[in-house]
N, C-alpha and C positions, 0 to 999 in steps of 0.2 A: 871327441866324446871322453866325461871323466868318471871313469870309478871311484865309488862312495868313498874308501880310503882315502882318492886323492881332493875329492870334495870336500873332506875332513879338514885339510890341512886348511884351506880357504875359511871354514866354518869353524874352527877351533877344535882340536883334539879334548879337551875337558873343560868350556868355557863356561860361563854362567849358566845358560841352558841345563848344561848337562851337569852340572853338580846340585842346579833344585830339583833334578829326577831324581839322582842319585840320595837326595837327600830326602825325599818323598818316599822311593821304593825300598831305603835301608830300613825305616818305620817297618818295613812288612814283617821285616826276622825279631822284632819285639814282644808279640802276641805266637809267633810260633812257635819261641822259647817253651811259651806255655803251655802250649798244646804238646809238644815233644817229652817233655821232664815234667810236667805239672802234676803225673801218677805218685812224683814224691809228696806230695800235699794232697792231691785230694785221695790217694789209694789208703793215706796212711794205717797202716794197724798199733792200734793201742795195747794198751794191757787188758786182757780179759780174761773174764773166767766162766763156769757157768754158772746161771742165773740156779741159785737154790729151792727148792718147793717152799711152798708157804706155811709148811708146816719146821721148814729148817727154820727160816727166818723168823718165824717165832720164836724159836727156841733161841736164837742169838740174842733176841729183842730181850728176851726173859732173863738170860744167863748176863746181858751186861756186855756182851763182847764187841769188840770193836770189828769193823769192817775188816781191818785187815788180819788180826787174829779170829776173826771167824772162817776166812779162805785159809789159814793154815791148819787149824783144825778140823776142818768139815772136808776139804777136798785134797784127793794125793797130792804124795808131793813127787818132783818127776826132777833131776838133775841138771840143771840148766849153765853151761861153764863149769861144772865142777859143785854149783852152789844149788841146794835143795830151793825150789821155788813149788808155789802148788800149780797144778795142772791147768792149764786153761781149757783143755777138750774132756774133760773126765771129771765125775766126780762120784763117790760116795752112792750105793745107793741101800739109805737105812732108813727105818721107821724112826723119826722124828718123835714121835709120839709115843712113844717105849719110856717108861718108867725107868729102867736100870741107865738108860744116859743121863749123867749129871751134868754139872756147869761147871768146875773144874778141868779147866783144858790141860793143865799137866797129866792131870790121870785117866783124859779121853781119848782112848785109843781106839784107830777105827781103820786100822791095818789089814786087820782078816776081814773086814769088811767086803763085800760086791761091788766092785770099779765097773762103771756105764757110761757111755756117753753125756752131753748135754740134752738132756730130754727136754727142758721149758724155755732154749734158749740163751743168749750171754748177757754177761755185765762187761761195759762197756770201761777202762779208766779214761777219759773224755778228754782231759786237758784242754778244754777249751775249746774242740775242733772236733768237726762231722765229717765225716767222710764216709765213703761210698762202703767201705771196708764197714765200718759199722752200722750205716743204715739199711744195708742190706745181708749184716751176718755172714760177712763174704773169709769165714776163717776157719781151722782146722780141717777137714773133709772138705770143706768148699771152698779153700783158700787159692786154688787153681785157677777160680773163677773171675780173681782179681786180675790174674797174669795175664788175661786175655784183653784186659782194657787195655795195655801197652801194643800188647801182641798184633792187635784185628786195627791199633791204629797203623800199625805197619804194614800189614797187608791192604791198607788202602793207598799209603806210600805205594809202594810196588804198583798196584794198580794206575793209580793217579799218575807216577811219570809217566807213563807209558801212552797213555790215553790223552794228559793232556800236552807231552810233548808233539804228541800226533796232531791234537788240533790246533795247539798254537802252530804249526809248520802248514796247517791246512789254511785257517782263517783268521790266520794274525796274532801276534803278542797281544795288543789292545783287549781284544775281545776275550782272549783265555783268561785275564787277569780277570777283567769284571765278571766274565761265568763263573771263576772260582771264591773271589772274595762277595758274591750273593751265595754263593754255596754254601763256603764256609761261615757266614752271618747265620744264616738260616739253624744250619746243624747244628751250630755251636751251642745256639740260643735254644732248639727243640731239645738237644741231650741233658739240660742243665731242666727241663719242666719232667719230662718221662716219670712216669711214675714206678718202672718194675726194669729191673736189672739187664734183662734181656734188651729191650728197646734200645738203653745206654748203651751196649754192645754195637747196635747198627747201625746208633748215628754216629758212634767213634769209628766205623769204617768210612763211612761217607764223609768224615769231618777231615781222616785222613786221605781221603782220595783228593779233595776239592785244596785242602792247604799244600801240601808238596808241590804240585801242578802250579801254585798260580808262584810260590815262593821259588822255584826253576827259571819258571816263565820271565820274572821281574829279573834273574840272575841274566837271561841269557839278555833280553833287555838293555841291560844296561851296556854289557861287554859287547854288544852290536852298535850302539850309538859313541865313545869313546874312543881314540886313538888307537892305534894297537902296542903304544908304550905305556896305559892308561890300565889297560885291562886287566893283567894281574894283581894290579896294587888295587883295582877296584875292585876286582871281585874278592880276596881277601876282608876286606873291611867292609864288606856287605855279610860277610861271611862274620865279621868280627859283632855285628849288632846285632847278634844272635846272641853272643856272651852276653849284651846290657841287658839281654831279657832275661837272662840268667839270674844277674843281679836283682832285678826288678819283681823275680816270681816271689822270694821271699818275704818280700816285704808286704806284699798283695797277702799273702799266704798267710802272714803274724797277725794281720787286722781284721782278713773278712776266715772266720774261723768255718764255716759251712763249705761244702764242695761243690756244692749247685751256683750260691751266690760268685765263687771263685770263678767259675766254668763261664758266668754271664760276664764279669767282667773280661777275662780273656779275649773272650769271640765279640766282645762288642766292638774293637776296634776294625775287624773284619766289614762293618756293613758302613763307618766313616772312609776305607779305603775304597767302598764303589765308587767316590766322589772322585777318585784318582782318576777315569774315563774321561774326566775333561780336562784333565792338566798334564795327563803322559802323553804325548803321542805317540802313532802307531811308527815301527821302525822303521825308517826308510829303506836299511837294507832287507830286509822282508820284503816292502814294497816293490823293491827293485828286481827281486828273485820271483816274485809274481808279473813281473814286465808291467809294473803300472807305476809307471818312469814320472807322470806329472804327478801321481799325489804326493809321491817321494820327494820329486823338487822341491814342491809347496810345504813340505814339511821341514827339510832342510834350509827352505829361504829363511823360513821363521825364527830356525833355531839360529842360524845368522846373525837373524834382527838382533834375537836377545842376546847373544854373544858380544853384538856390537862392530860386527864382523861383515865384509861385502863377498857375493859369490865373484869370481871372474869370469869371464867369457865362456874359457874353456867347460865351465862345471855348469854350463846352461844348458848341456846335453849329459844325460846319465847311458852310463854303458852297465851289463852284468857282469860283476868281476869275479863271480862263482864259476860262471862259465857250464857248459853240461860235464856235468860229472858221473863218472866210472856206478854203474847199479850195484851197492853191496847188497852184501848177502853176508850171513849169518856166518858160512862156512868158513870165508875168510879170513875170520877173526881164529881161526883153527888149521888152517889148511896149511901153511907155511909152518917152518921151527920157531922163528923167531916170534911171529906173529902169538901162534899156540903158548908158548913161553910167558911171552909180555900178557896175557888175558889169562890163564892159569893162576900166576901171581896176583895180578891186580884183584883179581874174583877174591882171593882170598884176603889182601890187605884189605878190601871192602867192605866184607864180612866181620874182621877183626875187628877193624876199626868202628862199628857201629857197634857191637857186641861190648869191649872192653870200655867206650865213651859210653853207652847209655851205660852200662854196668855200676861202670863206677859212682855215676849219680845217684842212680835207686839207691844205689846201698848207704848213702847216708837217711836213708830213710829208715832201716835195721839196724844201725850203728851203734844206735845207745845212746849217741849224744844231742844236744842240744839240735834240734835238725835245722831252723833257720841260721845260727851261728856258721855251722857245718858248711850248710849249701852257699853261704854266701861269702866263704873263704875260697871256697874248689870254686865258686865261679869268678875269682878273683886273678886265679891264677888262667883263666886262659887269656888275658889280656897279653901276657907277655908273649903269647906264642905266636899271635900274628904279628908281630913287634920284630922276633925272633927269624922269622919265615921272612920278612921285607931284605930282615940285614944281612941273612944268610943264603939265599939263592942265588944273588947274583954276583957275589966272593968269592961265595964255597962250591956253587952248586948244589942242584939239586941230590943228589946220588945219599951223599955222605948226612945232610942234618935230619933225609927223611930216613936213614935208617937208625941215625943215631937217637929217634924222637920215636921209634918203636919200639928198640934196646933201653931205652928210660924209661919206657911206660909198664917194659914186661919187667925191672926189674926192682921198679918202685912195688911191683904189686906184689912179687914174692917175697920182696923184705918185710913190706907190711905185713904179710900174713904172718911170717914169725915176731912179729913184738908182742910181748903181753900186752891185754886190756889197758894193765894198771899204769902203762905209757904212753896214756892215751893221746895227747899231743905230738909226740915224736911221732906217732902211728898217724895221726892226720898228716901232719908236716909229709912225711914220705908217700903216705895215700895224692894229697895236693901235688906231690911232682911227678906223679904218675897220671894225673891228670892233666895236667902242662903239657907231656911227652905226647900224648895218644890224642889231646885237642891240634898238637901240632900234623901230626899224620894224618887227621883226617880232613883238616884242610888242604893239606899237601897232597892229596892222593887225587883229589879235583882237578889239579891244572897238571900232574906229572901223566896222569892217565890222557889227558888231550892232547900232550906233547909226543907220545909215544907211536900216536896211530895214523895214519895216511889218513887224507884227509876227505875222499869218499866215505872209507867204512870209520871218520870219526868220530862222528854225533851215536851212529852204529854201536862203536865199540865203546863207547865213556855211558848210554844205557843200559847194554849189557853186563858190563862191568859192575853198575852203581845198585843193580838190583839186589845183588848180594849184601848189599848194604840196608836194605830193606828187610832181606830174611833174618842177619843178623840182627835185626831188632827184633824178630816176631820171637826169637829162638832165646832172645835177652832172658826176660824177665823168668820164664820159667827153668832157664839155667843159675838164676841168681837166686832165686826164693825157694826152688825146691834144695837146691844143692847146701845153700844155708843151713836147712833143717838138717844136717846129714852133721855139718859143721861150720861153723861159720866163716869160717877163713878159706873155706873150700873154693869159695868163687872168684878170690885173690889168686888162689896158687893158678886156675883155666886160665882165667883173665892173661897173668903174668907169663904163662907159657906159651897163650896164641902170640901174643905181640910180641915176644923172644923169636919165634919163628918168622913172622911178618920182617920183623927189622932182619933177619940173616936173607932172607928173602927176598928183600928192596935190593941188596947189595947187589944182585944175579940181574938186577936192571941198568940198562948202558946212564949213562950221563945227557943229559938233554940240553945242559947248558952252555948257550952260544950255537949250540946246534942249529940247521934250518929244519923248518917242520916237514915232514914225510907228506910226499905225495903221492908214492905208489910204493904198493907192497915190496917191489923192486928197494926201495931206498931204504925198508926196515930190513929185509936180509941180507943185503949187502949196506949197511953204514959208509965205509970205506971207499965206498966204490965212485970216483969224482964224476960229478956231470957234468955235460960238455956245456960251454957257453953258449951263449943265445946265438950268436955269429956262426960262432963252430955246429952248431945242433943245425941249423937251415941249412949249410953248406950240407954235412953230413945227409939232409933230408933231401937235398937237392941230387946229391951223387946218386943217392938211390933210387930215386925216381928216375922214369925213362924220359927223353924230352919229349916224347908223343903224348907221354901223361900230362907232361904238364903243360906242355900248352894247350891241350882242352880240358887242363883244369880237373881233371879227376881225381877223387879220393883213393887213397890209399890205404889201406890198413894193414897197421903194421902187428 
């Protein structure tokens, strides 16, 4: 009897087969770019101001003044940088219709005047683009209300791995993938019609339940049917066409100027992936861990055929090479030092790491500058860091490039935050390699955290761990937008100090490379500690058993 590993070797480790799934299921991280970062285009906030009575606007219309000398004259002016701009949430509130106001704006002063909110509403400066932000007034007082479309996508993150890790392990990869991408079709396409702001809120939970799940799903997928010399460079580059969606949002973003039409385009790709149900198949080693050995076969002959590849004798019989595994539980990921140690940390690199990568993107959203230029420079730069991560793990190890890609990213951020404005280039230049740094760690913390945990509690503990990744995102946008308001470099200096700590952090982590992966808590607290050979382990098991035992065969537990 052969274990799927060894069936592999017969079948190809990454032969035709498996690089047109690989090639089919990388499309997935293309539209999730969008769904993830796309709050930088469709949330966007314009310049506003508030909409004047119509008896102001008369008076502008009458006196000859121009739009923009009308907002410095009619509404406060409030300090913005150092530099007097007029108010966007405030304005003036005077009779229009007074006699003693003239049309000479040098000598209309309106200082002592009564300061009120926006009573009829804002003006919008449009540049071309609708978004959610101004179609629904989502600013000053109700500017919060924007933070929450980032935020409640993430709380369907958190939900959705959890739920649908559970059912892909229940009724298959195959099947999670197509219930999530009819989901995500669905949602995507209702959130983009919704007529009132709330609704948009529910189906961005739902949109994020259904995409994280099935974009997992496709991850774990692939690294099941693959070689196990195959696996990290795949998942890597699956992980890397995430980046081309990066590239791809902006451009979507410069032509379809509405946020509805943007949101349809996204999620249509979602209801072309349910066609994927006839051209993936379902994972043999799934199959094999359900003991349904002949669909497994049958799908393994196939992948064969297309490989071009013959099974041998041996691998006409499938064995489980999971074997029954140890019941975790929750605690163990706490109960030992080591164990408590390695999930402390990682909770926290998780965290960071979602918090400072989404961080960094919105804020070219508030930056001032050109925002498609912008985004589609920082999304240039993570190319190199999967590039970086191939060349560097298995030279360097792991230990050293992922603490040194946290210490880059914390300290690309505090420097940017001291450049002046008026440097503005050098201030991106340094913002871009702080995005390099912390694109590099959050790849890196995927396969470092699966190397670290015994292999019961390690599907267990890389959940556990990855949820913080999730809060970190809900906890993003209103750490970035309110703290803004306070100051705007404010969310450079948090950003730069979480992932200061993260990288001195990583270093308190043993080295994984060349290592064998942990089987029992035993092998994480004692590293050092040598196991006996396969030879010597029977012998050893043999002295200890009585021979009454073992000639009738009785178990022992040890």
């Amino acid at each position: 009897m052969a274990t799927f590993d060894e069936l592999l070797e017969d079948v190809g480790s990454f032969g035709r087969c498996q690089k047109r799934i690989f090639g089919l299921l990388c499309l997935l991280s293309l539209p999730f770019a969008g769904v993830y970062v796309g709050i930088v285009f469709q949330g966007y906030s314009p310049g506003h101001w508030c909409r004047q009575p119509a008896a102001a606007a008369d008076r502008m219309r009458a006196c000859g003044w121009s739009s923009e000398l009308g907002r410095r004259v009619t509404l406060p002016q409030v300090n913005v940088s150092g530099v007097p701009q007029p108010s966007g949430c405030t304005r003036y509130e005077v009779d229009w219709n007074g006699t003693a106001l003239g049309c000479d704006a040098q000598e209309l002063n309106l200082t002592g005047a009564r300061v009120t909110t926006c009573q009829d509403g804002w003006e919008f400066d449009y540049e071309g683009r609708r978004s959610f932000v101004t179609e629904f007034n989502l600013v000053c007082a109700d500017a919060w209300w924007a933070d929450m479309y980032q935020s409640l996508l993430n709380l369907g993150f958190l939900v959705g791995s959890f739920a649908f890790g559970y059912f892909a392990d229940r009724f298959g990869r195959k099947l999670s993938f197509l219930l999530s991408n009819i989901l995500n079709g669905i949602a995507g396409i209702v959130l983009a019609v919704v007529p009132n702001y709330s609704s948009v809120l529910v189906m961005r939970v739902i949109l994020g339940f259904g995409v994280k799940g099935g974009w997992m799903t496709s991850y774990v997928l692939l690294t099941e049917i693959v070689g196990v010399e195959y696996r990290r460079t795949v998942g890597i580059l699956y992980q890397m066409f995430f980046s081309v969606g990066i590239l791809i949002l902006p451009l979507l973003a410069y032509f379809i100027g509405d946020w509805r039409w943007l949101q349809v385009v996204i999620s249509a790709p979602y209801l072309l992936f349910i066609g994927y149900y006839w051209f993936v198949p379902e994972s043999p080693r799934w199959l094999i861990s359900q003991n349904k050995h002949g669909e497994a076969l049958k799908i393994t002959e196939a992948m064969a055929k297309e490989n071009k590849r013959e099974l041998s004798k041996k691998c006409k019989t499938l064995t489980n090479d999971e074997g029954d595994s140890t019941s975790a539980s929750l605690l163990d990921l706490f109960r030992t030092p080591n164990m408590r140690k390695y999930t402390l940390i990682l909770m926290y690199i998780w965290f960071t790491s979602a918090v400072v990568y989404q961080g960094l993107i919105m804020r070219l959203g508030i930056a001032g500058g050109n925002i498609y230029i912008d985004f589609l420079i920082s999304g240039l730069v993570e190319f190199p860091a999967a590039f970086l991560i191939l060349f560097t793990i298995e030279r360097v190890g792991r230990r050293l490039p992922f603490a040194a890609a946290n210490i880059v990213a914390g300290a690309s951020c505090l420097i940017a935050a001291c450049i002046p404005d008026s440097m503005f280039w050098f201030k991106t230049v340094v913002a871009c390699v702080g995005r390099l740094g912390i694109t590099m760690g959050l790849e890196m913390v995927v396969f470092v955290n699966t190397e670290l945990y015994p292999t019961f509690v390690r599907n267990l503990g890389v959940s556990v761990c990855s949820t913080l990744c999730d809060i970190g995102g809900f906890v993003c946008p209103f750490l970035l937008f309110r703290l803004a308001e306070v100051w705007m470099e404010l969310p450079l200096i948090v950003f730069g100090a979480l992932a200061l700590v993260a990288g001195g952090l990583v270093l308190l982590l043993p080295e994984t490379k060349g290592a064998p992966l942990p089987d029992t808590i035993d092998d994480v607290e004692f590293p050092d500690r040598k196991k006996p050979e396969d030879g010597e382990e029977k012998r050893q098991m043999k002295s200890f058993l009585s021979p009454d035992v073992t000639n009738n065969k009785e178990t022992t537990t040890v």
